[in-house]
mmCIF file of the N, C-alpha and C atoms, coordinates in Angstrom:
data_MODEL
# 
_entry.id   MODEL 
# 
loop_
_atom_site.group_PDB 
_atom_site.id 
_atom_site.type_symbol 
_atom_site.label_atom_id 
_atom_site.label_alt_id 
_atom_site.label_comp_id 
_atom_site.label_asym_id 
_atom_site.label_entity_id 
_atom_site.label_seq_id 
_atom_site.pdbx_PDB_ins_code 
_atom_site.Cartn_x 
_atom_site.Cartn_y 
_atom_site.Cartn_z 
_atom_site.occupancy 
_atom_site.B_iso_or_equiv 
_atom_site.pdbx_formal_charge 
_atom_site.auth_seq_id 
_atom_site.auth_comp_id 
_atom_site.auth_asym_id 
_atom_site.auth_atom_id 
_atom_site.pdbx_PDB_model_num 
ATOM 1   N N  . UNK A 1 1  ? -0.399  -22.621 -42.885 1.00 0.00 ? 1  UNK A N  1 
ATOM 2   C CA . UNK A 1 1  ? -0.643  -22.610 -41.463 1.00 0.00 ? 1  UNK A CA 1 
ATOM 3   C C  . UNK A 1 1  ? -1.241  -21.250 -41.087 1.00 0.00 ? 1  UNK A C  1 
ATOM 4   N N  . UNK A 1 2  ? -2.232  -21.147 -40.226 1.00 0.00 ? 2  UNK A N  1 
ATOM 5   C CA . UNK A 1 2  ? -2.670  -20.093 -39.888 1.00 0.00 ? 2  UNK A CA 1 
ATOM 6   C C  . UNK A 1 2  ? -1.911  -19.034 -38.974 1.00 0.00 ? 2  UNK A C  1 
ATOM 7   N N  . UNK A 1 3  ? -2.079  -17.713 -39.560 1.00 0.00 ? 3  UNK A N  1 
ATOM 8   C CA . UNK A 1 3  ? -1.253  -16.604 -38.187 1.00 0.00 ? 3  UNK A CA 1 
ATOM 9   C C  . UNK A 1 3  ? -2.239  -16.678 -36.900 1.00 0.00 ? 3  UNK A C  1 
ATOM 10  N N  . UNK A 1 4  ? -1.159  -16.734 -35.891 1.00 0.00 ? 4  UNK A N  1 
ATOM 11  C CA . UNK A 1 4  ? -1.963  -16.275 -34.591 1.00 0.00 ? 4  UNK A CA 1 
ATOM 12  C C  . UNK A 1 4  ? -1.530  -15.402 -33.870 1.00 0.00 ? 4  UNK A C  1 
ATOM 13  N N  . UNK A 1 5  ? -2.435  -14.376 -33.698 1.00 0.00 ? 5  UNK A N  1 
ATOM 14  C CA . UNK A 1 5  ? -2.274  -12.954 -33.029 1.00 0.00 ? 5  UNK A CA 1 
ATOM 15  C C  . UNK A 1 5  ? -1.205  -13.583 -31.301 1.00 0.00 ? 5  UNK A C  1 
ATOM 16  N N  . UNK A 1 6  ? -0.812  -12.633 -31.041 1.00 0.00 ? 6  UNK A N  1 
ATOM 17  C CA . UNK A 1 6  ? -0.111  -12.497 -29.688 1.00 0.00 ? 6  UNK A CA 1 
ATOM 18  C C  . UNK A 1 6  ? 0.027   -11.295 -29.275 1.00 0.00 ? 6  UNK A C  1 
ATOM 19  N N  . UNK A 1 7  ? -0.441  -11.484 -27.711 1.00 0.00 ? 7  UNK A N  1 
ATOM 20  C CA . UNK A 1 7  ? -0.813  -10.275 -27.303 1.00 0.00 ? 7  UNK A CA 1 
ATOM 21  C C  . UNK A 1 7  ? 1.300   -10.146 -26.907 1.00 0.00 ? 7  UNK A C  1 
ATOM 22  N N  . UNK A 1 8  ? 2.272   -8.523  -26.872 1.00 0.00 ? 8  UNK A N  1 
ATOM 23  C CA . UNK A 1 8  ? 3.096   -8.527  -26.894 1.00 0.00 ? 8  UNK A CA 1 
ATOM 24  C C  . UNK A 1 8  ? 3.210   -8.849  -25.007 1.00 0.00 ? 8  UNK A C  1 
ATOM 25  N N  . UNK A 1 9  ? 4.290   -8.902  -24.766 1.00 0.00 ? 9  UNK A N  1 
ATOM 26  C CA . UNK A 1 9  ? 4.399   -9.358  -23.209 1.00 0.00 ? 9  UNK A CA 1 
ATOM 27  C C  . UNK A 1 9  ? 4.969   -8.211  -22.398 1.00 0.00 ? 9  UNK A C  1 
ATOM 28  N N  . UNK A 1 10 ? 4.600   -7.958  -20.963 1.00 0.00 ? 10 UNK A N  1 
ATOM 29  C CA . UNK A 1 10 ? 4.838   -6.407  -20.711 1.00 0.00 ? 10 UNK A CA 1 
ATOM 30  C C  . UNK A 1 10 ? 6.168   -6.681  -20.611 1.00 0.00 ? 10 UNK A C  1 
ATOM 31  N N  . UNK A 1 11 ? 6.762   -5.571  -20.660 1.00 0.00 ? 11 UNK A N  1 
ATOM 32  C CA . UNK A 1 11 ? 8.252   -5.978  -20.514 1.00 0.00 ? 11 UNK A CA 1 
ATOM 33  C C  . UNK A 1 11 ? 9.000   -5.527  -19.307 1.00 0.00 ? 11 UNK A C  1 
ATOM 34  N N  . UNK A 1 12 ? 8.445   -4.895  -18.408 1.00 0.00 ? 12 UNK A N  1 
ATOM 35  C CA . UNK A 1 12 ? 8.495   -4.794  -17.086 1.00 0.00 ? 12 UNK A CA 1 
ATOM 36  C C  . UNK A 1 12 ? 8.402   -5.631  -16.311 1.00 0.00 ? 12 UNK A C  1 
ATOM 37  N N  . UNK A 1 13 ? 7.551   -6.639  -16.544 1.00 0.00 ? 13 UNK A N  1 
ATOM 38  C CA . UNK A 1 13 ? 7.648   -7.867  -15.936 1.00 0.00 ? 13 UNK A CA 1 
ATOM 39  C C  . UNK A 1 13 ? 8.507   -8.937  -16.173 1.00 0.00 ? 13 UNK A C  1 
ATOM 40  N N  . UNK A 1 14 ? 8.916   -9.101  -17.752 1.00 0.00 ? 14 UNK A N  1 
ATOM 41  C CA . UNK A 1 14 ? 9.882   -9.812  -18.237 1.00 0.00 ? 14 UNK A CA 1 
ATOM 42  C C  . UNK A 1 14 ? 10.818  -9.237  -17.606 1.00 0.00 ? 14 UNK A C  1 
ATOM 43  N N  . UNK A 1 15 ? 11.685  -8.308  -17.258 1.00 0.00 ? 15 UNK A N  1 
ATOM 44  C CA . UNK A 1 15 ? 12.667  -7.550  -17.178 1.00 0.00 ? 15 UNK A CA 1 
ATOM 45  C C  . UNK A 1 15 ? 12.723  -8.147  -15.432 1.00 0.00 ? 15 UNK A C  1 
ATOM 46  N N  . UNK A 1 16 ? 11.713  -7.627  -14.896 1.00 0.00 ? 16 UNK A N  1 
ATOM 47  C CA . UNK A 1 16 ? 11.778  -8.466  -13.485 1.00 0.00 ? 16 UNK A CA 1 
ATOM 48  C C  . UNK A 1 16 ? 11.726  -9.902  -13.303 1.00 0.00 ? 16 UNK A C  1 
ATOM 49  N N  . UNK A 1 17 ? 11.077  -10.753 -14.100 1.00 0.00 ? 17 UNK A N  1 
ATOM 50  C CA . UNK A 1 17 ? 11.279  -12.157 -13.862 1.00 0.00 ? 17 UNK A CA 1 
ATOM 51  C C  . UNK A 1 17 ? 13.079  -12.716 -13.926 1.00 0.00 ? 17 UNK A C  1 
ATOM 52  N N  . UNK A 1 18 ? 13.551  -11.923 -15.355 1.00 0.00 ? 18 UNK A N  1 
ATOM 53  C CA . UNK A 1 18 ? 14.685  -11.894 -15.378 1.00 0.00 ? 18 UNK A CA 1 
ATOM 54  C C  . UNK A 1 18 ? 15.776  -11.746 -14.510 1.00 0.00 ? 18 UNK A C  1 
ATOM 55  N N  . UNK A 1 19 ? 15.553  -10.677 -13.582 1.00 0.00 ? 19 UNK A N  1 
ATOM 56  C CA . UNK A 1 19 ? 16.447  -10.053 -13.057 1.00 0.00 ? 19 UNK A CA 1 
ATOM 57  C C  . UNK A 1 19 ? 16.438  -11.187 -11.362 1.00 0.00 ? 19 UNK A C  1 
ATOM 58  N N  . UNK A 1 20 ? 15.112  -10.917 -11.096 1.00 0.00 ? 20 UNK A N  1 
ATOM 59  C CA . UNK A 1 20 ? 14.937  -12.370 -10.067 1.00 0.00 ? 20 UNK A CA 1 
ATOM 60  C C  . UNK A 1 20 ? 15.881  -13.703 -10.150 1.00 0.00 ? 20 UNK A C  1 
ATOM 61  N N  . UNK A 1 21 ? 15.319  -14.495 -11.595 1.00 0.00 ? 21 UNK A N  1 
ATOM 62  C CA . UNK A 1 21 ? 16.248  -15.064 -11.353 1.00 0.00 ? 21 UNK A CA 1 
ATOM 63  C C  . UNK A 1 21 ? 17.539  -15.414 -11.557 1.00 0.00 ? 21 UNK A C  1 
ATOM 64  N N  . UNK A 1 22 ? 18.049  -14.312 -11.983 1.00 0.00 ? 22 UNK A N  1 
ATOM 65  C CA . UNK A 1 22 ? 19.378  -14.405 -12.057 1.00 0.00 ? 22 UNK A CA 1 
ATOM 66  C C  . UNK A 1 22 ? 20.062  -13.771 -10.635 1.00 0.00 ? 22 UNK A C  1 
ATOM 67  N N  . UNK A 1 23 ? 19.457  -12.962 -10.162 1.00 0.00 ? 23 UNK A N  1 
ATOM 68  C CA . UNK A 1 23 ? 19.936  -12.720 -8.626  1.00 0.00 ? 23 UNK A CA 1 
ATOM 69  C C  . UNK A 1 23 ? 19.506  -13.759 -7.648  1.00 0.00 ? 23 UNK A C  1 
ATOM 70  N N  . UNK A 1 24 ? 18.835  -14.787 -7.700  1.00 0.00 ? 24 UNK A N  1 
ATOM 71  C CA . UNK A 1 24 ? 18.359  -15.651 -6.582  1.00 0.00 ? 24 UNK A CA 1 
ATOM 72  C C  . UNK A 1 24 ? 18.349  -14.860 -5.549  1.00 0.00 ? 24 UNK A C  1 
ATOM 73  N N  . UNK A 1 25 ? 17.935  -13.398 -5.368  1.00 0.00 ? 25 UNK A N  1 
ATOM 74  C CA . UNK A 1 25 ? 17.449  -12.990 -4.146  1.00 0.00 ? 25 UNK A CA 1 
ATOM 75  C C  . UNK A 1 25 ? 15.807  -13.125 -3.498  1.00 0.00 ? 25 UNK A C  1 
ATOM 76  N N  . UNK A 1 26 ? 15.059  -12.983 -2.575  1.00 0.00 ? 26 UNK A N  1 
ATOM 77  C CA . UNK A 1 26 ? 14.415  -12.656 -2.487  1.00 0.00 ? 26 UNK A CA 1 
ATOM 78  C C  . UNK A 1 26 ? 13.906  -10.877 -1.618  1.00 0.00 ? 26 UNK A C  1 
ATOM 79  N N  . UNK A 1 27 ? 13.426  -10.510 -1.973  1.00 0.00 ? 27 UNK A N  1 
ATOM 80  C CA . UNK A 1 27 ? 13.198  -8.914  -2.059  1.00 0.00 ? 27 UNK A CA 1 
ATOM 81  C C  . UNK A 1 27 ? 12.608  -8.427  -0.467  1.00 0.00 ? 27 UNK A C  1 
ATOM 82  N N  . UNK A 1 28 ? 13.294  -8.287  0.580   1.00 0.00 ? 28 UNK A N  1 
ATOM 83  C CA . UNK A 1 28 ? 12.430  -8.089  1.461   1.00 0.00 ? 28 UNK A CA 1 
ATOM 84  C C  . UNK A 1 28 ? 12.886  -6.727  2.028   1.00 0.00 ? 28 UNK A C  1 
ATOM 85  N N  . UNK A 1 29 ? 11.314  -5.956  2.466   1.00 0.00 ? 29 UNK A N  1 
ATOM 86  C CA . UNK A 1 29 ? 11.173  -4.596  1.815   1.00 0.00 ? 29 UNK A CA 1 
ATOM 87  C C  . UNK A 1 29 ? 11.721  -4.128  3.858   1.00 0.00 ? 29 UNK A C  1 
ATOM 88  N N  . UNK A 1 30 ? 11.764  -5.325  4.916   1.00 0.00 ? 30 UNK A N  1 
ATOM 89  C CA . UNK A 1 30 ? 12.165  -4.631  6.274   1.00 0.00 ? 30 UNK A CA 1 
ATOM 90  C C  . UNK A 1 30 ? 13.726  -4.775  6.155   1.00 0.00 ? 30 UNK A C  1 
ATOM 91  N N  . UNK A 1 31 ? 14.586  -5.157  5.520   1.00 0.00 ? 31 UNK A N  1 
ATOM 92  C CA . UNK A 1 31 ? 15.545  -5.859  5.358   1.00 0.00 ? 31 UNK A CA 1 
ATOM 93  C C  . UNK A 1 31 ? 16.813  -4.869  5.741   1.00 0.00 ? 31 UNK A C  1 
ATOM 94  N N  . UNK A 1 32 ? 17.512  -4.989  6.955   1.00 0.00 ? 32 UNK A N  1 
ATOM 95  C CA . UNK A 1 32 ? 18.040  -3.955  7.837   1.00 0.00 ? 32 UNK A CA 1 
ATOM 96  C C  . UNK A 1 32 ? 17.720  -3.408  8.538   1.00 0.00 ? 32 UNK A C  1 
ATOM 97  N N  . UNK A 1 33 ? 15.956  -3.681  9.149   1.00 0.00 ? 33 UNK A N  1 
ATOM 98  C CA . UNK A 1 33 ? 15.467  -2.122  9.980   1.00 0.00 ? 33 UNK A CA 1 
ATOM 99  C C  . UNK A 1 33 ? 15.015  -3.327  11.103  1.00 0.00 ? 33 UNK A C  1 
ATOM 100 N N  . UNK A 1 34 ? 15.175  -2.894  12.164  1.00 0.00 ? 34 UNK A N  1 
ATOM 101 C CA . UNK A 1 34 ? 15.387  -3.677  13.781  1.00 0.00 ? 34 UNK A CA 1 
ATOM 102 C C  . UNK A 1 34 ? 13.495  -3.831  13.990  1.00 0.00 ? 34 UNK A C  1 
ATOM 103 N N  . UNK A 1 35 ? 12.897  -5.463  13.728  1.00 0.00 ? 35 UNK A N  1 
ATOM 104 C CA . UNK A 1 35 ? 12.400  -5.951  14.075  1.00 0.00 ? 35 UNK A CA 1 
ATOM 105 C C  . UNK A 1 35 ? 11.154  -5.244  15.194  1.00 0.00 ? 35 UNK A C  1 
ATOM 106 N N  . UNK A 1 36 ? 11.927  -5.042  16.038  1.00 0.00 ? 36 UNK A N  1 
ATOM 107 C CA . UNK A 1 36 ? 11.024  -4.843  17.137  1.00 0.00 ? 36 UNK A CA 1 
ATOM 108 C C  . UNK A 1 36 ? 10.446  -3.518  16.775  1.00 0.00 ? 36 UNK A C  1 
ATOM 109 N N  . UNK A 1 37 ? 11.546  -2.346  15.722  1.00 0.00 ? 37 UNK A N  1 
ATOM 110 C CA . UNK A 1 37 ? 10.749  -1.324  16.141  1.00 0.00 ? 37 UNK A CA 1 
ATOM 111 C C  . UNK A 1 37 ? 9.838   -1.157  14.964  1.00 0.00 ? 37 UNK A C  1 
ATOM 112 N N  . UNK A 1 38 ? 9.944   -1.998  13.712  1.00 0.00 ? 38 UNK A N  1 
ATOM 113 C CA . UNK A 1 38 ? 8.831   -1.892  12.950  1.00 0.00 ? 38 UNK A CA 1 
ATOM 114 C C  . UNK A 1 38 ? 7.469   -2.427  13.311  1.00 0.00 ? 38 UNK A C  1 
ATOM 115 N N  . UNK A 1 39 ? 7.803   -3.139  14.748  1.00 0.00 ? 39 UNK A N  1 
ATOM 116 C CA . UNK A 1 39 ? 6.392   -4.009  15.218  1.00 0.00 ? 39 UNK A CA 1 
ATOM 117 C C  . UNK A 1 39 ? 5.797   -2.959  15.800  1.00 0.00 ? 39 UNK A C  1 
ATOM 118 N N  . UNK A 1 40 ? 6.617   -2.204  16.812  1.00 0.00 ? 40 UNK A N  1 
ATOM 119 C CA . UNK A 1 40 ? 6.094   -1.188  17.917  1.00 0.00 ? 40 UNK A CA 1 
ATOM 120 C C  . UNK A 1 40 ? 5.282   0.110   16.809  1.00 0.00 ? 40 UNK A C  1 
ATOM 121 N N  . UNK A 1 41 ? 6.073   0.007   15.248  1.00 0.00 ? 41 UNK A N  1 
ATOM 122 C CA . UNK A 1 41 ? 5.347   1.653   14.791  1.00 0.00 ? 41 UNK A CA 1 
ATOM 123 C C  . UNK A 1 41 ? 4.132   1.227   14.172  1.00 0.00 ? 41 UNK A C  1 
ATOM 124 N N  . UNK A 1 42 ? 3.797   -0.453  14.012  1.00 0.00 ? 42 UNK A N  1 
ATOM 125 C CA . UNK A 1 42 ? 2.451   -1.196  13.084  1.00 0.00 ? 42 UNK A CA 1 
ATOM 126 C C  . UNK A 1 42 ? 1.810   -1.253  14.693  1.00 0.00 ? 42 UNK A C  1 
ATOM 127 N N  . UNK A 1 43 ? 2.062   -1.262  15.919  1.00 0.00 ? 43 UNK A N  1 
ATOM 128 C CA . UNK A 1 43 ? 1.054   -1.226  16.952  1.00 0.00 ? 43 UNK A CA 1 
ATOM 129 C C  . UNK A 1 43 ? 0.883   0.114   17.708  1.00 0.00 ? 43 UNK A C  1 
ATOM 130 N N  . UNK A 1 44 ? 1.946   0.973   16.885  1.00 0.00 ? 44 UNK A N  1 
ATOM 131 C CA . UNK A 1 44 ? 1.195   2.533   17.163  1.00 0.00 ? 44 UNK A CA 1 
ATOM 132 C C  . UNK A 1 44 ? 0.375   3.316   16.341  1.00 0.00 ? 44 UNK A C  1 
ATOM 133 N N  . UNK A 1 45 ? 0.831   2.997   15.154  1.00 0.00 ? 45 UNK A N  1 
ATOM 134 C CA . UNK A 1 45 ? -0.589  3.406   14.407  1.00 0.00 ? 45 UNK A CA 1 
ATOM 135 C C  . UNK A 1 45 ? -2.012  2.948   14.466  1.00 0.00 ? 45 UNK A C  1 
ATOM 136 N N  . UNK A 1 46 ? -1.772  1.368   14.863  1.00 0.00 ? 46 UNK A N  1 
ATOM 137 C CA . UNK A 1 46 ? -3.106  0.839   15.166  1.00 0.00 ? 46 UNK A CA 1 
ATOM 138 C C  . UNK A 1 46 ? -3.938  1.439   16.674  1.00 0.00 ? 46 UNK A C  1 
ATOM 139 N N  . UNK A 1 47 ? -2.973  1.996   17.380  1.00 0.00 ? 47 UNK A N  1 
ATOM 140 C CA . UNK A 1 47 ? -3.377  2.632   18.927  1.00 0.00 ? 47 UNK A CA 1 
ATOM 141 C C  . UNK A 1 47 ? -3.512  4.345   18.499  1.00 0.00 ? 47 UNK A C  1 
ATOM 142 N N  . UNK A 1 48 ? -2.822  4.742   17.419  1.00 0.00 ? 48 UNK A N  1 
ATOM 143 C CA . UNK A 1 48 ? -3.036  6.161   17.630  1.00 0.00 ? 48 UNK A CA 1 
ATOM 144 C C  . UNK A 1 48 ? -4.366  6.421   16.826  1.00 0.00 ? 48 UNK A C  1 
ATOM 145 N N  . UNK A 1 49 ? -5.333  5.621   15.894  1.00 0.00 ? 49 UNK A N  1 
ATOM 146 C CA . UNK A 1 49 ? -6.403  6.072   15.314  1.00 0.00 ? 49 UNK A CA 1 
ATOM 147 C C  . UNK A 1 49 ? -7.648  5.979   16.246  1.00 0.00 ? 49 UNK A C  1 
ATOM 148 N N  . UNK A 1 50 ? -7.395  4.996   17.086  1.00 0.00 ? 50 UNK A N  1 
ATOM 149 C CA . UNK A 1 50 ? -8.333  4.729   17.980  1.00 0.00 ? 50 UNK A CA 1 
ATOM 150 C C  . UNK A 1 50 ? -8.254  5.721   19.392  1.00 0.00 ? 50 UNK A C  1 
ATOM 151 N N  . UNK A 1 51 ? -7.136  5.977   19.748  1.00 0.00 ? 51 UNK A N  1 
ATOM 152 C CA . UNK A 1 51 ? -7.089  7.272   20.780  1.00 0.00 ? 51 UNK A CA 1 
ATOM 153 C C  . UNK A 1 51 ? -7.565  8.399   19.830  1.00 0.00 ? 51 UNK A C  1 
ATOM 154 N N  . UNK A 1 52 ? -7.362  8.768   18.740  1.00 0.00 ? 52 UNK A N  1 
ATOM 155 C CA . UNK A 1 52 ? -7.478  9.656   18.181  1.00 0.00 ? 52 UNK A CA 1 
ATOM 156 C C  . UNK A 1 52 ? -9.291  9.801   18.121  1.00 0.00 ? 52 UNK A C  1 
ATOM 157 N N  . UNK A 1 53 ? -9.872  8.674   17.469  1.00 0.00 ? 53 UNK A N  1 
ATOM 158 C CA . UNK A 1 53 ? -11.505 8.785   17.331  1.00 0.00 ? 53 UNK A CA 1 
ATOM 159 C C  . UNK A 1 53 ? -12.093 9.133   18.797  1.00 0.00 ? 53 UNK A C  1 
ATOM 160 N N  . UNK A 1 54 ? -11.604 8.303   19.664  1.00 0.00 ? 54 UNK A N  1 
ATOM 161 C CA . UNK A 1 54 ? -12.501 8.600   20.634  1.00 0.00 ? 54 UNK A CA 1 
ATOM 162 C C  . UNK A 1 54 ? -11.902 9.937   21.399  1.00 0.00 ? 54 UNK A C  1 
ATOM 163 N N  . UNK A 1 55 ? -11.158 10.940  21.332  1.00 0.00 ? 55 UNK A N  1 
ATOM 164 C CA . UNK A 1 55 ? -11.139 12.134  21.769  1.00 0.00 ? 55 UNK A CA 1 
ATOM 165 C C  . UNK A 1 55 ? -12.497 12.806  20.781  1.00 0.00 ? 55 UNK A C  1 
ATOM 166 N N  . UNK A 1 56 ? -12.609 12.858  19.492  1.00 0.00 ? 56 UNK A N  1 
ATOM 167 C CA . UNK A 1 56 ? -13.387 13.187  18.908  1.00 0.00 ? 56 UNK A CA 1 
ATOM 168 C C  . UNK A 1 56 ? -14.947 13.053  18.764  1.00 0.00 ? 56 UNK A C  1 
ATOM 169 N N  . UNK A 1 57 ? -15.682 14.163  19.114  1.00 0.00 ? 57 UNK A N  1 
ATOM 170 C CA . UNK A 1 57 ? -17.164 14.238  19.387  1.00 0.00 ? 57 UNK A CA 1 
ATOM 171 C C  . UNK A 1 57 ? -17.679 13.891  18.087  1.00 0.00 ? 57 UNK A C  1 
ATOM 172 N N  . UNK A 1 58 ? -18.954 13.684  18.297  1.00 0.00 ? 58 UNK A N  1 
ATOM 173 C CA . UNK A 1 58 ? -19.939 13.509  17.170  1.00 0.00 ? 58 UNK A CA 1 
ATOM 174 C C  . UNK A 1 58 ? -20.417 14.369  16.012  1.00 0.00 ? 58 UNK A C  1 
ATOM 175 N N  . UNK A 1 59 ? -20.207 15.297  16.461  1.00 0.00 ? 59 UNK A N  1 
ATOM 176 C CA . UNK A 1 59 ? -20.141 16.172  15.618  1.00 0.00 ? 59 UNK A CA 1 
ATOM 177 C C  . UNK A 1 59 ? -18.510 16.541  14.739  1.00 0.00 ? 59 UNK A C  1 
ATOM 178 N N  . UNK A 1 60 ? -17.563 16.479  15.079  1.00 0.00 ? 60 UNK A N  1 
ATOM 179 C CA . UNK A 1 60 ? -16.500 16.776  15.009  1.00 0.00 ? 60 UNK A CA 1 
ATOM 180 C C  . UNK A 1 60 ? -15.853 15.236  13.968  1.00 0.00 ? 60 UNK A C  1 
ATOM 181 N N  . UNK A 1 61 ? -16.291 14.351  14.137  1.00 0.00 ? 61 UNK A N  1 
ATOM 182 C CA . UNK A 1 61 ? -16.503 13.157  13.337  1.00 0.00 ? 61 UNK A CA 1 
ATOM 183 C C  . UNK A 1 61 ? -17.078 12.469  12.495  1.00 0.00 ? 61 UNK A C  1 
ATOM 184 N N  . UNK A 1 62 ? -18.609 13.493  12.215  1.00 0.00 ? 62 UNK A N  1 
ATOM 185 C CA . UNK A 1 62 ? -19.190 13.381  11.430  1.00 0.00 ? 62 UNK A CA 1 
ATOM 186 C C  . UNK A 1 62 ? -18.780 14.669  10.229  1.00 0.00 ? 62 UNK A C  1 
ATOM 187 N N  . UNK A 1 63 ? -18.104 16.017  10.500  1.00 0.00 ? 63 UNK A N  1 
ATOM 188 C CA . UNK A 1 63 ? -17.622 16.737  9.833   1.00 0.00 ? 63 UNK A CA 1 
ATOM 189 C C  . UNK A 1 63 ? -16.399 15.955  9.188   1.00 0.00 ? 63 UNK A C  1 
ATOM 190 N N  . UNK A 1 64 ? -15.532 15.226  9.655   1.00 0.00 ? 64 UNK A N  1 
ATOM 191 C CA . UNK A 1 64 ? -14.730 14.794  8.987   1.00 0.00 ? 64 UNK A CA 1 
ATOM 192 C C  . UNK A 1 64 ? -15.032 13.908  8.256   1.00 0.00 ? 64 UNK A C  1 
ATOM 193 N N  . UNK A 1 65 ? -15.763 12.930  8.423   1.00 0.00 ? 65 UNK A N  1 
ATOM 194 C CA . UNK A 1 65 ? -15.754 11.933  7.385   1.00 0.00 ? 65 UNK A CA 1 
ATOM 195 C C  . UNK A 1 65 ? -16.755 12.899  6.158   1.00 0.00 ? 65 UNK A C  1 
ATOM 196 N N  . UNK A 1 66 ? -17.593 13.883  6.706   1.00 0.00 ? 66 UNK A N  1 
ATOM 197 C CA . UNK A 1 66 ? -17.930 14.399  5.095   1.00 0.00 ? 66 UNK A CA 1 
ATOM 198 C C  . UNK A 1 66 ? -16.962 15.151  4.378   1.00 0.00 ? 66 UNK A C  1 
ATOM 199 N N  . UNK A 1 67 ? -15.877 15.796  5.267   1.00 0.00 ? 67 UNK A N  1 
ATOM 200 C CA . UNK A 1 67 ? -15.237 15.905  4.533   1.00 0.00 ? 67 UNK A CA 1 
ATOM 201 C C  . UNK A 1 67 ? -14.337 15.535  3.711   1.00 0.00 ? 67 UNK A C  1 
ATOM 202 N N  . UNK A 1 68 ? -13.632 14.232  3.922   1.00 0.00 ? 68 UNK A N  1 
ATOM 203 C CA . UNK A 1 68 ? -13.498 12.947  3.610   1.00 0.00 ? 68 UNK A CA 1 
ATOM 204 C C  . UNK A 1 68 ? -14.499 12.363  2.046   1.00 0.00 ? 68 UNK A C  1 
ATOM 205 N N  . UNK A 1 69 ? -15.439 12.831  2.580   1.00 0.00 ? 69 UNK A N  1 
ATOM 206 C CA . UNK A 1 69 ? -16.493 12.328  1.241   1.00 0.00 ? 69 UNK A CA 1 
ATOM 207 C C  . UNK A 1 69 ? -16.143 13.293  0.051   1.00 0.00 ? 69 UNK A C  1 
ATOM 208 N N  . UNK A 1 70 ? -16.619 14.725  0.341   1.00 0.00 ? 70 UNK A N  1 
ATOM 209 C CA . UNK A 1 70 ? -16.475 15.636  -0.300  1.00 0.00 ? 70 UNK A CA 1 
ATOM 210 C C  . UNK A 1 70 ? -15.020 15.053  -1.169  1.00 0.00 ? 70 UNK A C  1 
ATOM 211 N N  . UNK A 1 71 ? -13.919 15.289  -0.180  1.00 0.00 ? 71 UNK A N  1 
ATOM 212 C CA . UNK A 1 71 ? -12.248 15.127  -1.154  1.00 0.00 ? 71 UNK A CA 1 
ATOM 213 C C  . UNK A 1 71 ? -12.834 14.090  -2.372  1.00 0.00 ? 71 UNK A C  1 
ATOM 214 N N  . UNK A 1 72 ? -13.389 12.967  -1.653  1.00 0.00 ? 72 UNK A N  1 
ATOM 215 C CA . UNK A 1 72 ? -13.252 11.649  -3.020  1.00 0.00 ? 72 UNK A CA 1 
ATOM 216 C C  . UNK A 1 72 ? -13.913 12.056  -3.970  1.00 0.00 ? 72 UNK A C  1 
ATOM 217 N N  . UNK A 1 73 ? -15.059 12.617  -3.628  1.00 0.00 ? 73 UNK A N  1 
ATOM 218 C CA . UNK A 1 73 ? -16.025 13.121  -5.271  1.00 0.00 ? 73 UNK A CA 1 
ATOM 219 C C  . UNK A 1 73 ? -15.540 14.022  -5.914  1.00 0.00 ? 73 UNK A C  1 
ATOM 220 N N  . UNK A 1 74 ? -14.202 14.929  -5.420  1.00 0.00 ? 74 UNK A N  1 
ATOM 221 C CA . UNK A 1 74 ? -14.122 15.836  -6.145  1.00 0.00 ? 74 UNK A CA 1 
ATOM 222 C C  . UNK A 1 74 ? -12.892 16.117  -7.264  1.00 0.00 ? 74 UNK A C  1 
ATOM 223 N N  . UNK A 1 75 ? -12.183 14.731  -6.744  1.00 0.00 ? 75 UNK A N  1 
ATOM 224 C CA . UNK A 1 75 ? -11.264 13.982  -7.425  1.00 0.00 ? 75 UNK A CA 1 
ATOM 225 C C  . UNK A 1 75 ? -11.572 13.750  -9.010  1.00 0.00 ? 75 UNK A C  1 
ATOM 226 N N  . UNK A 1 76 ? -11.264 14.590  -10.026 1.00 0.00 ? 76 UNK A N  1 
ATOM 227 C CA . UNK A 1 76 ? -11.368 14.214  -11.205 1.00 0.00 ? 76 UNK A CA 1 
ATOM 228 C C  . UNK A 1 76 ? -11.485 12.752  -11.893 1.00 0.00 ? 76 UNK A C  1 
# 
């Protein structure tokens, strides 16, 4: 009979499939923290970038995003 290669299986994942189901939990990452105020801090960040741009001139916005550029290219 012929050998057949197998790739080995990560075992981090085995280790988590495992652990899943033997806890029948499911994993939820708000789980204790009050509803309303994780809604209010996902609709203040979405309000504070946009107050934030438009205080900011054209010039003052175009310096940032190059600098912005600059960081990523210079990232090894």
């Amino acid at each position: 009979m012929p050998r057949r290669s197998r790739k080995p299986a990560d075992l981090n994942r085995v280790a988590a499939a495992i652990l899943d189901e033997a806890t029948d939990e499911d994993h939820d990452p708000y789980a204790g923290k009050n509803p309303a105020a994780v809604e209010l801090d996902r609709l203040g960040g979405k309000k504070g970038w946009k107050a934030m741009a438009d205080k900011l001139s054209d010039e003052e916005r175009s310096e940032s995003a190059r600098r912005a550029a600059r960081a990523r290219w210079e990232k090894p």
